[in-house]
CHARMM internal coordinates of N, CA and C (Angstrom, degrees):
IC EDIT
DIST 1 N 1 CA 1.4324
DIST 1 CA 1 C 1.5301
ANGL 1 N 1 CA 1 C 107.95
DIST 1 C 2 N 1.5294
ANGL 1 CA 1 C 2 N 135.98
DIHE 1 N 1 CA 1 C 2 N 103.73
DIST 2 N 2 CA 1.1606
ANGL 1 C 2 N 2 CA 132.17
DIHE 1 CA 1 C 2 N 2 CA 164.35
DIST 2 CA 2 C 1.4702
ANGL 2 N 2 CA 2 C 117.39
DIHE 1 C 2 N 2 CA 2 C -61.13
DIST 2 C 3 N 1.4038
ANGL 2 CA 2 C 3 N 108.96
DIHE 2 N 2 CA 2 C 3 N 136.74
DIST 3 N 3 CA 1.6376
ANGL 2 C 3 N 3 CA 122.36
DIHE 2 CA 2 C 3 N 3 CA -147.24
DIST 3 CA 3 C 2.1205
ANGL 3 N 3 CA 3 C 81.60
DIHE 2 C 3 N 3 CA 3 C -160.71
DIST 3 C 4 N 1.6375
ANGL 3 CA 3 C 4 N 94.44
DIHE 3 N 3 CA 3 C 4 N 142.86
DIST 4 N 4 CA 1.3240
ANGL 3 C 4 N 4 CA 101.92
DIHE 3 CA 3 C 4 N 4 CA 151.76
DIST 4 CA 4 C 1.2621
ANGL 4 N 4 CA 4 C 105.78
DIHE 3 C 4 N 4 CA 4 C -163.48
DIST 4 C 5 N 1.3663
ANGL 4 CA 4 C 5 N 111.31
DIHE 4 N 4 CA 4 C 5 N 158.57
DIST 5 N 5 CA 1.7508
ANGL 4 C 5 N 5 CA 129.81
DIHE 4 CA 4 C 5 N 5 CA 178.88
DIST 5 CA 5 C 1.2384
ANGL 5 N 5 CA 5 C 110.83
DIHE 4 C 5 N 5 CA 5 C -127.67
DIST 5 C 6 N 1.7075
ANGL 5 CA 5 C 6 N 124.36
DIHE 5 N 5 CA 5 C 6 N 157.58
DIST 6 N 6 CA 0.7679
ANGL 5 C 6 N 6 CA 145.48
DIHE 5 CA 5 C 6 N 6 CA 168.97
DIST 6 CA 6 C 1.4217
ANGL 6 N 6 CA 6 C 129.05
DIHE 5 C 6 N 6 CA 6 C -155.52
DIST 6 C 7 N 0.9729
ANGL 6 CA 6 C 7 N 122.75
DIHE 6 N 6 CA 6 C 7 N 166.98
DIST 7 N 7 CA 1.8311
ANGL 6 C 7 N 7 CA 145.48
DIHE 6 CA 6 C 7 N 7 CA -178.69
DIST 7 CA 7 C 1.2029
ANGL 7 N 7 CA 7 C 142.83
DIHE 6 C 7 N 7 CA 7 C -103.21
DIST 7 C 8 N 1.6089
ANGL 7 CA 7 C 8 N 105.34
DIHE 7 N 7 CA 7 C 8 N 82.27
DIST 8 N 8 CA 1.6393
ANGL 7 C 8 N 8 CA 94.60
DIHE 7 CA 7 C 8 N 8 CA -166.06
DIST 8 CA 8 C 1.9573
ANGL 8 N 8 CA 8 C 118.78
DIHE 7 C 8 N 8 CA 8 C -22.83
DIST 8 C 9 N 0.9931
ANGL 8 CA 8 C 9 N 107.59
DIHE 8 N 8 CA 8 C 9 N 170.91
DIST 9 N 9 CA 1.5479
ANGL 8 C 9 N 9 CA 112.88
DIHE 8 CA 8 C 9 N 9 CA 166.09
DIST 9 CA 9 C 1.4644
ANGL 9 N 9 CA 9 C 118.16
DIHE 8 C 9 N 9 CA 9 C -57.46
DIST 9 C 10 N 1.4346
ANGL 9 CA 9 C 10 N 103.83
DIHE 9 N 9 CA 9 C 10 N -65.21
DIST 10 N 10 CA 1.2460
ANGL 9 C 10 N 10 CA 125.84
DIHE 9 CA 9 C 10 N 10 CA -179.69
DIST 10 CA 10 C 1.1394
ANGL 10 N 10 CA 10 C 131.16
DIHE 9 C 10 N 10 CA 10 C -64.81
DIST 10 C 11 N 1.7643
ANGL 10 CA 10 C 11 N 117.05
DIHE 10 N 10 CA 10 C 11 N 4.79
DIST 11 N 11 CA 1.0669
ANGL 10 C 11 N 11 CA 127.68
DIHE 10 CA 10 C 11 N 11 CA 165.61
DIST 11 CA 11 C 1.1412
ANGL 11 N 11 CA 11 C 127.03
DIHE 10 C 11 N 11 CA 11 C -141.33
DIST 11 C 12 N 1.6935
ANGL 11 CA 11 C 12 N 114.42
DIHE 11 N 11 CA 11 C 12 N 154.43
DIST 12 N 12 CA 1.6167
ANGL 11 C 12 N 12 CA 114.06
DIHE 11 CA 11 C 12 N 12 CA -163.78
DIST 12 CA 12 C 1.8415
ANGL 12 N 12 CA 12 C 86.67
DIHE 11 C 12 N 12 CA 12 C -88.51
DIST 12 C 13 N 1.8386
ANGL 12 CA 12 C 13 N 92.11
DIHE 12 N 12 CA 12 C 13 N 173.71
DIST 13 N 13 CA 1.9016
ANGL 12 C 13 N 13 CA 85.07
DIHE 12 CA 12 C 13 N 13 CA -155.27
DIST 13 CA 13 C 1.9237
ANGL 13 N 13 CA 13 C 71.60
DIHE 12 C 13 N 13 CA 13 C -143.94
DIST 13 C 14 N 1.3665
ANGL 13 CA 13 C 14 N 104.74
DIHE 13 N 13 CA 13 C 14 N 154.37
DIST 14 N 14 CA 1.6330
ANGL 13 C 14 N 14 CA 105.84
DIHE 13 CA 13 C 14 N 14 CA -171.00
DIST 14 CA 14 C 1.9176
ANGL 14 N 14 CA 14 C 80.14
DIHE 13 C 14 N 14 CA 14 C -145.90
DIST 14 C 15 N 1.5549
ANGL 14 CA 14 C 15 N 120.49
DIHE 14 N 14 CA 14 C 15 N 164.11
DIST 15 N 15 CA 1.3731
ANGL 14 C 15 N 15 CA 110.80
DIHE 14 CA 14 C 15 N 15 CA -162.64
DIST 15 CA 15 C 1.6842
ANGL 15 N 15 CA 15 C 96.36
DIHE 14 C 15 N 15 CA 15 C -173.06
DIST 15 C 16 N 1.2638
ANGL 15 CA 15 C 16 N 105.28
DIHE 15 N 15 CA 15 C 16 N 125.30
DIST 16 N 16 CA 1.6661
ANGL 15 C 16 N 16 CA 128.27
DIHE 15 CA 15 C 16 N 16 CA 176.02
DIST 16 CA 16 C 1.2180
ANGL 16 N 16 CA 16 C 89.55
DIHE 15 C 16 N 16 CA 16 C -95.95
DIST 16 C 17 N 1.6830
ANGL 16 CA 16 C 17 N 103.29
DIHE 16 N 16 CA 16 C 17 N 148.72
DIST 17 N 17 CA 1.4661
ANGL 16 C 17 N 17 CA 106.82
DIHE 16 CA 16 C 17 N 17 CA 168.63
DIST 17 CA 17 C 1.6685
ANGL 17 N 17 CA 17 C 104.91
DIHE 16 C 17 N 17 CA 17 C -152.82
DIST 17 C 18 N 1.1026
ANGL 17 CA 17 C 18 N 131.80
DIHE 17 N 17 CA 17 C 18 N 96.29
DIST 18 N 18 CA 1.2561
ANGL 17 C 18 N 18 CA 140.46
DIHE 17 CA 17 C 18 N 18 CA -161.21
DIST 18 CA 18 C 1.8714
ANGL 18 N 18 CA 18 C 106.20
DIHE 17 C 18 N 18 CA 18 C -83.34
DIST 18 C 19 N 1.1166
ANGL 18 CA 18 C 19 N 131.48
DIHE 18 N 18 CA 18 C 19 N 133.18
DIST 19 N 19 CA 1.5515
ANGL 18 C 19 N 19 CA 122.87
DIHE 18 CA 18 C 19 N 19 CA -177.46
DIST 19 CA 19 C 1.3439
ANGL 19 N 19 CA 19 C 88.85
DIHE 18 C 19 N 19 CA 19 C -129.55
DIST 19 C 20 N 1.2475
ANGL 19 CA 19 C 20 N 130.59
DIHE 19 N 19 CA 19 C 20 N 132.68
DIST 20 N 20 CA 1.0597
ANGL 19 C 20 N 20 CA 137.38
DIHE 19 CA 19 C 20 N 20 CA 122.10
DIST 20 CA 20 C 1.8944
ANGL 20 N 20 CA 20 C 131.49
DIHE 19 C 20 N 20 CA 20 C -112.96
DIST 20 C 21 N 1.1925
ANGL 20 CA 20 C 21 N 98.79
DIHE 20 N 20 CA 20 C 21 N 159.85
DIST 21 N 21 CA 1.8227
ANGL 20 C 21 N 21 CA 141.10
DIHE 20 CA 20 C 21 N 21 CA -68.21
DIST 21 CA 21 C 0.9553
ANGL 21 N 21 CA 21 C 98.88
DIHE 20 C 21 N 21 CA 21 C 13.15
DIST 21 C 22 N 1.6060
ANGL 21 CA 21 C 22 N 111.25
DIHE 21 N 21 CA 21 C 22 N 138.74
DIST 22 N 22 CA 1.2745
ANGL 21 C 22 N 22 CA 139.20
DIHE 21 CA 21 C 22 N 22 CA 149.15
DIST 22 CA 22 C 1.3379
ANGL 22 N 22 CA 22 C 112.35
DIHE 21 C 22 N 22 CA 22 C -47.94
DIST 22 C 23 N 1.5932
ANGL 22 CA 22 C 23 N 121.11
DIHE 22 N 22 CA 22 C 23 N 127.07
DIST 23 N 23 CA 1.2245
ANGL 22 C 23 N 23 CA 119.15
DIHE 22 CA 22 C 23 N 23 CA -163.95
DIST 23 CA 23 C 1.4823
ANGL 23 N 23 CA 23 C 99.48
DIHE 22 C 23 N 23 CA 23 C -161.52
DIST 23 C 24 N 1.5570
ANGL 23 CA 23 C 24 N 117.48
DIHE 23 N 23 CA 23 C 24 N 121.33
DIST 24 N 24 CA 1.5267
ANGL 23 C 24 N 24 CA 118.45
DIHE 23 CA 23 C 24 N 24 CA -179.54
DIST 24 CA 24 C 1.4514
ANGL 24 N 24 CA 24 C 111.93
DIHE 23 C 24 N 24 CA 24 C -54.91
DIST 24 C 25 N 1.0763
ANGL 24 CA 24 C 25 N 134.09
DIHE 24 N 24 CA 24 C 25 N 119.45
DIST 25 N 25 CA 1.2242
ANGL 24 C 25 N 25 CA 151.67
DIHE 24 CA 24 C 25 N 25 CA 152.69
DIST 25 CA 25 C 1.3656
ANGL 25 N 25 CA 25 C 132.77
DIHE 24 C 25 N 25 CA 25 C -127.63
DIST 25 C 26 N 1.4006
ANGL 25 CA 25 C 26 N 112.86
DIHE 25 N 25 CA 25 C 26 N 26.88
DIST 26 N 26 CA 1.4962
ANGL 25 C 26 N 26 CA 130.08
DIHE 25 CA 25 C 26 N 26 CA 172.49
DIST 26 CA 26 C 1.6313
ANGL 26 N 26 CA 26 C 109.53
DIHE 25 C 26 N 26 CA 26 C -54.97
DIST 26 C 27 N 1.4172
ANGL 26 CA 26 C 27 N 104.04
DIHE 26 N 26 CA 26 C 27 N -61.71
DIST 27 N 27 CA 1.5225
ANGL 26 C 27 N 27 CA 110.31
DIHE 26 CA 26 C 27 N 27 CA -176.39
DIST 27 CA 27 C 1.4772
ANGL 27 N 27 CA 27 C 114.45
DIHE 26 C 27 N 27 CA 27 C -62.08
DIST 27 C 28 N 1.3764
ANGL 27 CA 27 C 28 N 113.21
DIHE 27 N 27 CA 27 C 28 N -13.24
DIST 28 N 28 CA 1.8697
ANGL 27 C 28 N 28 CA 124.50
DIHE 27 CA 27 C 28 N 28 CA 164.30
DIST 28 CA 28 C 1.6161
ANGL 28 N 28 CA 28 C 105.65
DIHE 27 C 28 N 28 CA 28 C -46.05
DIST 28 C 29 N 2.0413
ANGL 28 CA 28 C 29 N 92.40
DIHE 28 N 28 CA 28 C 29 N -73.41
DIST 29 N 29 CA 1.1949
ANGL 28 C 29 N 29 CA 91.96
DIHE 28 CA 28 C 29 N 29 CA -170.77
DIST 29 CA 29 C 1.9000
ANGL 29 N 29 CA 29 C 125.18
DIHE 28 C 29 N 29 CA 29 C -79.67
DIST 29 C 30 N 1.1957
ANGL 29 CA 29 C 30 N 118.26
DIHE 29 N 29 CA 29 C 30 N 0.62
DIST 30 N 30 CA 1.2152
ANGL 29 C 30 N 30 CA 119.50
DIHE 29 CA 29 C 30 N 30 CA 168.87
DIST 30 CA 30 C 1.3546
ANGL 30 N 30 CA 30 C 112.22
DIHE 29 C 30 N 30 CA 30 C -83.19
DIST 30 C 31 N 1.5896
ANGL 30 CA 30 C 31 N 119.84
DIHE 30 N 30 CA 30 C 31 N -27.80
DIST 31 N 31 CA 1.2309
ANGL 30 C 31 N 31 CA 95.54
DIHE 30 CA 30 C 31 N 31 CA 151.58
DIST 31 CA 31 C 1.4603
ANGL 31 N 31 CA 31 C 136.71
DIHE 30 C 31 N 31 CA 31 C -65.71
DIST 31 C 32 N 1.3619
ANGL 31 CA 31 C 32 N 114.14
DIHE 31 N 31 CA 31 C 32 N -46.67
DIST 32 N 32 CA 1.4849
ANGL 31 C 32 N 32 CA 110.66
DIHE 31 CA 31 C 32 N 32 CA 176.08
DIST 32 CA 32 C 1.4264
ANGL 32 N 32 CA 32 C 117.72
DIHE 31 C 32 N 32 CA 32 C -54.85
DIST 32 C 33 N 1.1017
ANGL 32 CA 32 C 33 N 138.48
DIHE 32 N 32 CA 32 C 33 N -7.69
DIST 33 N 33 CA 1.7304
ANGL 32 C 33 N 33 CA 151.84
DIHE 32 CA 32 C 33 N 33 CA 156.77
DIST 33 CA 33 C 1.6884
ANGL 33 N 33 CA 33 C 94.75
DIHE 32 C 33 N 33 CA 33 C -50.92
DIST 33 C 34 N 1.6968
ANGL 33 CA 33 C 34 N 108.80
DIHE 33 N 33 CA 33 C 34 N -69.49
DIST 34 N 34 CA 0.8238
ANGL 33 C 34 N 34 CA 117.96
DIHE 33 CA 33 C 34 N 34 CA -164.49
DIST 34 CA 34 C 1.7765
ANGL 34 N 34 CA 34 C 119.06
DIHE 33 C 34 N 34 CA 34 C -56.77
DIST 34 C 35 N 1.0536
ANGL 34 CA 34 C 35 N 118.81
DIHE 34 N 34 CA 34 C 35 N -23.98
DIST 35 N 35 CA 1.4259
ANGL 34 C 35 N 35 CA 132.60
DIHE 34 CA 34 C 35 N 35 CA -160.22
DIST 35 CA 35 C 1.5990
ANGL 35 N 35 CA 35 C 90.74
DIHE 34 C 35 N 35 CA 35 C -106.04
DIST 35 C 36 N 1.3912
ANGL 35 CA 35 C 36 N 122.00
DIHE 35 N 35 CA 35 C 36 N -30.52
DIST 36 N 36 CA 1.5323
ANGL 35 C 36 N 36 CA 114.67
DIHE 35 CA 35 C 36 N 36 CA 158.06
DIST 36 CA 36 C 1.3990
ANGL 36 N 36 CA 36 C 120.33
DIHE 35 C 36 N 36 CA 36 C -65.55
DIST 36 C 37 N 1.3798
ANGL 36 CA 36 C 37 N 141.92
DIHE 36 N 36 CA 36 C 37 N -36.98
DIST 37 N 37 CA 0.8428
ANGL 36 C 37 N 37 CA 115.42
DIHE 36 CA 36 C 37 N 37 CA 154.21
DIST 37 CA 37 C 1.2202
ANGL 37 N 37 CA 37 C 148.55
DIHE 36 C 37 N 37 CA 37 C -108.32
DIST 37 C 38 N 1.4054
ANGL 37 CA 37 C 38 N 114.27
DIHE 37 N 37 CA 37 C 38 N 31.47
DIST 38 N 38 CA 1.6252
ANGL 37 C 38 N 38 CA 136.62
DIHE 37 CA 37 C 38 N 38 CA 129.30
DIST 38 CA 38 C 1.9132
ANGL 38 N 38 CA 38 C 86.90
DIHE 37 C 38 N 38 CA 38 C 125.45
DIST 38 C 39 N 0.9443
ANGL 38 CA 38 C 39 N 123.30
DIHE 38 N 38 CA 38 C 39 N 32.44
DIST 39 N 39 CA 1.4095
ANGL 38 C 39 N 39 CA 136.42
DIHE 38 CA 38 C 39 N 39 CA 170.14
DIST 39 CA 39 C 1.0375
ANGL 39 N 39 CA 39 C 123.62
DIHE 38 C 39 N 39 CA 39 C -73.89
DIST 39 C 40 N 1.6500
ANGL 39 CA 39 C 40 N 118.03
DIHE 39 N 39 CA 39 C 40 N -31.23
DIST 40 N 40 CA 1.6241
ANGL 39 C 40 N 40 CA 141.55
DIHE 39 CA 39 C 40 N 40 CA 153.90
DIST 40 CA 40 C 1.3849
ANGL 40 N 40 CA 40 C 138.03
DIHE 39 C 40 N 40 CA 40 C -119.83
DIST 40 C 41 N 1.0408
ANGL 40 CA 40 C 41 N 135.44
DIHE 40 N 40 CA 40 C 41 N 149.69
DIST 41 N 41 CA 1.0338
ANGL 40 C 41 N 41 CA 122.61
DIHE 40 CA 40 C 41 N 41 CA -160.16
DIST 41 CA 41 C 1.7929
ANGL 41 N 41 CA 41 C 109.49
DIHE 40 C 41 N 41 CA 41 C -100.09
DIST 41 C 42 N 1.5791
ANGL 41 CA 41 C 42 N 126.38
DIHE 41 N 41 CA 41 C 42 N 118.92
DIST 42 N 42 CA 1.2662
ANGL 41 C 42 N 42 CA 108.34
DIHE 41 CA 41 C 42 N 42 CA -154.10
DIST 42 CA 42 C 1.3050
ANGL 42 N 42 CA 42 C 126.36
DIHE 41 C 42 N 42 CA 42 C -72.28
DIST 42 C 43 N 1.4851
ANGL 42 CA 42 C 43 N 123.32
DIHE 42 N 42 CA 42 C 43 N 24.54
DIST 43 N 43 CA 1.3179
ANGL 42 C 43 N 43 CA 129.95
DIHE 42 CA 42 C 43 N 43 CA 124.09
DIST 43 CA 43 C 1.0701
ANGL 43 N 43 CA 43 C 143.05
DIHE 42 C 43 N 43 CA 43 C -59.65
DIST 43 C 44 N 1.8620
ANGL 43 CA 43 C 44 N 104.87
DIHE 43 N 43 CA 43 C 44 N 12.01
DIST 44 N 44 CA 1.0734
ANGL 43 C 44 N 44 CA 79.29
DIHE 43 CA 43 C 44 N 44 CA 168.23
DIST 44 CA 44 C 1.9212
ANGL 44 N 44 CA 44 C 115.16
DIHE 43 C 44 N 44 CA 44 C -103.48
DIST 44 C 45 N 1.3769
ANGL 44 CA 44 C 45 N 104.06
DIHE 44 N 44 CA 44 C 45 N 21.74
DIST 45 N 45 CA 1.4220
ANGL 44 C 45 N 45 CA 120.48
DIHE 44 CA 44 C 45 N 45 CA 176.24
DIST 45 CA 45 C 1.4628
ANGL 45 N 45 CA 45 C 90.99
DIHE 44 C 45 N 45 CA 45 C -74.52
DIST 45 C 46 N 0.9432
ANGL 45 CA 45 C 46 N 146.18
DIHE 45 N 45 CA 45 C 46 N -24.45
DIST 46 N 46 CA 1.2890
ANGL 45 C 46 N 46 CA 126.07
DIHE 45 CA 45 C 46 N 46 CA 178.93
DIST 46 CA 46 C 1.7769
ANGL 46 N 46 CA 46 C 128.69
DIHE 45 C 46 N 46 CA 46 C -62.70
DIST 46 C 47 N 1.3240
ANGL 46 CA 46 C 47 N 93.08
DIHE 46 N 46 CA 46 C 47 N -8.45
DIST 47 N 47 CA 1.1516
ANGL 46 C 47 N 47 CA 97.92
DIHE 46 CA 46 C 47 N 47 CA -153.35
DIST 47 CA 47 C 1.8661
ANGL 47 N 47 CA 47 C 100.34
DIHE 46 C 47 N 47 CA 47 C -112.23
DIST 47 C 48 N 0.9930
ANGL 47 CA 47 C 48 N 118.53
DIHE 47 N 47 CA 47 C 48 N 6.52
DIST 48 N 48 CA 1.8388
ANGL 47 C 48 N 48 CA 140.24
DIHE 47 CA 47 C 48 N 48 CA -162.27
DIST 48 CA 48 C 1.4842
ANGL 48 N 48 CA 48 C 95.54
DIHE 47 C 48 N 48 CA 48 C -125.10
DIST 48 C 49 N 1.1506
ANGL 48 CA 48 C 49 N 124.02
DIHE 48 N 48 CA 48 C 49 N -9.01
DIST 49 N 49 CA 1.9987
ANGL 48 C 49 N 49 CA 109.05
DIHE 48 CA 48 C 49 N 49 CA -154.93
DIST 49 CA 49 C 1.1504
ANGL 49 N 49 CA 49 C 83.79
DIHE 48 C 49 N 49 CA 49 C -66.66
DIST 49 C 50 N 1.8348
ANGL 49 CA 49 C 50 N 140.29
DIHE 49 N 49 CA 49 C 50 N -65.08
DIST 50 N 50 CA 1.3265
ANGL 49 C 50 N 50 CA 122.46
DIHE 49 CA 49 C 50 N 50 CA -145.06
DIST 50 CA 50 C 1.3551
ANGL 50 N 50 CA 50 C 103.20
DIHE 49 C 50 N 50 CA 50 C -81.65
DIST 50 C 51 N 1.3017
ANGL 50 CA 50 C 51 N 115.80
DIHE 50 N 50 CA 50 C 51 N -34.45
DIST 51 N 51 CA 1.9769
ANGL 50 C 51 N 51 CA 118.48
DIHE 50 CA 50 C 51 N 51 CA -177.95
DIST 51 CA 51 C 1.8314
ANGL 51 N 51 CA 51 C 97.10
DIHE 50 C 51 N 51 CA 51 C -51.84
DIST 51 C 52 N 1.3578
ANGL 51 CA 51 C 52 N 124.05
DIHE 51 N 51 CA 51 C 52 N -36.31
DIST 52 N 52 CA 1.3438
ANGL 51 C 52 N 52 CA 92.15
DIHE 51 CA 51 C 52 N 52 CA -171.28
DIST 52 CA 52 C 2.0624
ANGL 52 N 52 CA 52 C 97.10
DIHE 51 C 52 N 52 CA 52 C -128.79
DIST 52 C 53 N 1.0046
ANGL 52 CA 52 C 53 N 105.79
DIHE 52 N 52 CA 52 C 53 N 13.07
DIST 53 N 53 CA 1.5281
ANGL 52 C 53 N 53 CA 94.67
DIHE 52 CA 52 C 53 N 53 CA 159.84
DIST 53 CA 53 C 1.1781
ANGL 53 N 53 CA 53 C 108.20
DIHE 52 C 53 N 53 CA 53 C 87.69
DIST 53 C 54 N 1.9594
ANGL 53 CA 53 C 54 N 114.24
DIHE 53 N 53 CA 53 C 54 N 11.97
DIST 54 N 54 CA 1.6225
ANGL 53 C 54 N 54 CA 111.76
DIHE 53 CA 53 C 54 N 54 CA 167.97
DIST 54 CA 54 C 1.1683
ANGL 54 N 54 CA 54 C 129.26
DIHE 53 C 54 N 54 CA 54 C -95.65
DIST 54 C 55 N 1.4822
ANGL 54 CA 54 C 55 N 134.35
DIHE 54 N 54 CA 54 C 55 N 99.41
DIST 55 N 55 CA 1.4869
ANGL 54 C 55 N 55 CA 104.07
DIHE 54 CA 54 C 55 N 55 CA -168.80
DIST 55 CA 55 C 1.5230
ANGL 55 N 55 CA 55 C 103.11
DIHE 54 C 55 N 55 CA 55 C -105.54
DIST 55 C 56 N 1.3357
ANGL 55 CA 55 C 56 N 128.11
DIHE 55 N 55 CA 55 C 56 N 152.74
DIST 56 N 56 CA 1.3839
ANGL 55 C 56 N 56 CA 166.01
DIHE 55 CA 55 C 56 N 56 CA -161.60
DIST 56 CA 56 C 1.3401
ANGL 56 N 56 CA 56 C 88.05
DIHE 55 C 56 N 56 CA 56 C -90.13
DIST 56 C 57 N 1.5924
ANGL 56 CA 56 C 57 N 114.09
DIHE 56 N 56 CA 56 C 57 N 114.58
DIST 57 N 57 CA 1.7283
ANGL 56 C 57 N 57 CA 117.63
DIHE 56 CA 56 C 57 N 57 CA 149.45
DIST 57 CA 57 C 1.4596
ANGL 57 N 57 CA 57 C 108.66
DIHE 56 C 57 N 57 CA 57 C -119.53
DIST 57 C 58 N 1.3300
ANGL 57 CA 57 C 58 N 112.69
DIHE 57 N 57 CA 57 C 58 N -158.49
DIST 58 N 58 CA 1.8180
ANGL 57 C 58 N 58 CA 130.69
DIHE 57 CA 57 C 58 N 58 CA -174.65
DIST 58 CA 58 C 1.3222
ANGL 58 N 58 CA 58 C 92.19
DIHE 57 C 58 N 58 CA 58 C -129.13
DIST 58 C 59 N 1.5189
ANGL 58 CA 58 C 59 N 123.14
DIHE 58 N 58 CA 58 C 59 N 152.95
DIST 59 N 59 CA 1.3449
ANGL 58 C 59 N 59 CA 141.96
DIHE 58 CA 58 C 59 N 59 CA -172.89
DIST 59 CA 59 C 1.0039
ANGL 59 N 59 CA 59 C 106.32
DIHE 58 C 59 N 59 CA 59 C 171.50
DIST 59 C 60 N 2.1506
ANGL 59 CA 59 C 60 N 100.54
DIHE 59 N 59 CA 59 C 60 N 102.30
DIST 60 N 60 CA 1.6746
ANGL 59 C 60 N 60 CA 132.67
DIHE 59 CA 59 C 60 N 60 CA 171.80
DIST 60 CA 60 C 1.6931
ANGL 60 N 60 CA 60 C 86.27
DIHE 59 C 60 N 60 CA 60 C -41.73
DIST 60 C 61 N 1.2037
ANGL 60 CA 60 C 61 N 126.26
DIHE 60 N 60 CA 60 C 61 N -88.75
DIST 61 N 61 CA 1.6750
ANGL 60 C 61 N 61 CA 99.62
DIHE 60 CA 60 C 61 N 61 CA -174.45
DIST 61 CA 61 C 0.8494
ANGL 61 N 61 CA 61 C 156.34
DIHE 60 C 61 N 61 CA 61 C -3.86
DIST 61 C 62 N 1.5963
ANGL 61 CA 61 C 62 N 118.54
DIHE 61 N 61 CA 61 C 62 N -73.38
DIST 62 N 62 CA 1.3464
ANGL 61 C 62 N 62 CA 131.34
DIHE 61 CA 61 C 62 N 62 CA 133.23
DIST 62 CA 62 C 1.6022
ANGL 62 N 62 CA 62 C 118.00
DIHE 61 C 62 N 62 CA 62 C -12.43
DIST 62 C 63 N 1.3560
ANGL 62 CA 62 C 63 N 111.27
DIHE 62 N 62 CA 62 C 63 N -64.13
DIST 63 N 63 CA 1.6628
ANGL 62 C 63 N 63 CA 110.88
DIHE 62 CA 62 C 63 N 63 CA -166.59
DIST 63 CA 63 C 1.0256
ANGL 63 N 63 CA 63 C 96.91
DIHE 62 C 63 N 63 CA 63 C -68.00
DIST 63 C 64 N 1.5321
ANGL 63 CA 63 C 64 N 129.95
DIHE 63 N 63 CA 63 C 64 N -69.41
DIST 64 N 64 CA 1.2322
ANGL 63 C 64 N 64 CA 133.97
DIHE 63 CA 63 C 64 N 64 CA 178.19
DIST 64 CA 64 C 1.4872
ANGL 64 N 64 CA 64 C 122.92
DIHE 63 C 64 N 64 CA 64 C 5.50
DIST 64 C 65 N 2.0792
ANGL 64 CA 64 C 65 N 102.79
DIHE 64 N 64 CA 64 C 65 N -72.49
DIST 65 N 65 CA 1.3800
ANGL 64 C 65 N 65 CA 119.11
DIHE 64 CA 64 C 65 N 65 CA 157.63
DIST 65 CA 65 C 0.9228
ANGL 65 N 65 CA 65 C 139.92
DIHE 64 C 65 N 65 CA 65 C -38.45
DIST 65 C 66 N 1.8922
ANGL 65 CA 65 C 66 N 113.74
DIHE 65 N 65 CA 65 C 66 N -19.72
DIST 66 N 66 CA 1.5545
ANGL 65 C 66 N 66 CA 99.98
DIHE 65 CA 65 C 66 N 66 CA 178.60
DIST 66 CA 66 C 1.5769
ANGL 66 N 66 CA 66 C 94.64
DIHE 65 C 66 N 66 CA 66 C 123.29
DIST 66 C 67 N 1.0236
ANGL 66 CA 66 C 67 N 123.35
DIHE 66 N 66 CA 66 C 67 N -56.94
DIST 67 N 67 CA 1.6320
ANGL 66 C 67 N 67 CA 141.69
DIHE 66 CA 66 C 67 N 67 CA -158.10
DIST 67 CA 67 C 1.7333
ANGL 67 N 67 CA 67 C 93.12
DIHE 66 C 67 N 67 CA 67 C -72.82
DIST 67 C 68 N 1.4844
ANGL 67 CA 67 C 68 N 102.65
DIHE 67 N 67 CA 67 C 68 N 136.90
DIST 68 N 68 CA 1.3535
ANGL 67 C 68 N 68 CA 127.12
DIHE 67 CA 67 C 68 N 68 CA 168.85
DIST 68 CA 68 C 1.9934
ANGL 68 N 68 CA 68 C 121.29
DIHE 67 C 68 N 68 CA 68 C -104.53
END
COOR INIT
IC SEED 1 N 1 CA 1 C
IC BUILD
């Protein structure tokens, strides 16, 4: 199901994320930490989509908003 979120500017954003099946994806989100603060380059999500079951689309919406 393509789904996206975001964070106004002006506000700090805190985020539950429930998976079931339970499924390691720690090193998912420590990367995306990492790629927040410019530690990786966010190519390197390209390279995890099938290891953790995320795949990357485009959405005029999305752009629309501003958001990359």
């Amino acid at each position: 199901m393509p789904h996206a979120f975001a964070a106004t500017a002006d506000a700090a954003v805190e985020i539950f994320i429930y998976i079931a099946p339970g499924v390691d994806r720690f090193d998912f989100f420590r990367l995306l930490q990492r790629i927040t603060r410019g530690e990786e380059p966010e190519s390197a999500l390209e390279d995890v989509q099938d290891r953790y079951d995320v795949h990357f689309t485009t959405s005029p919406v999305w752009d629309a908003a501003g958001h990359r």
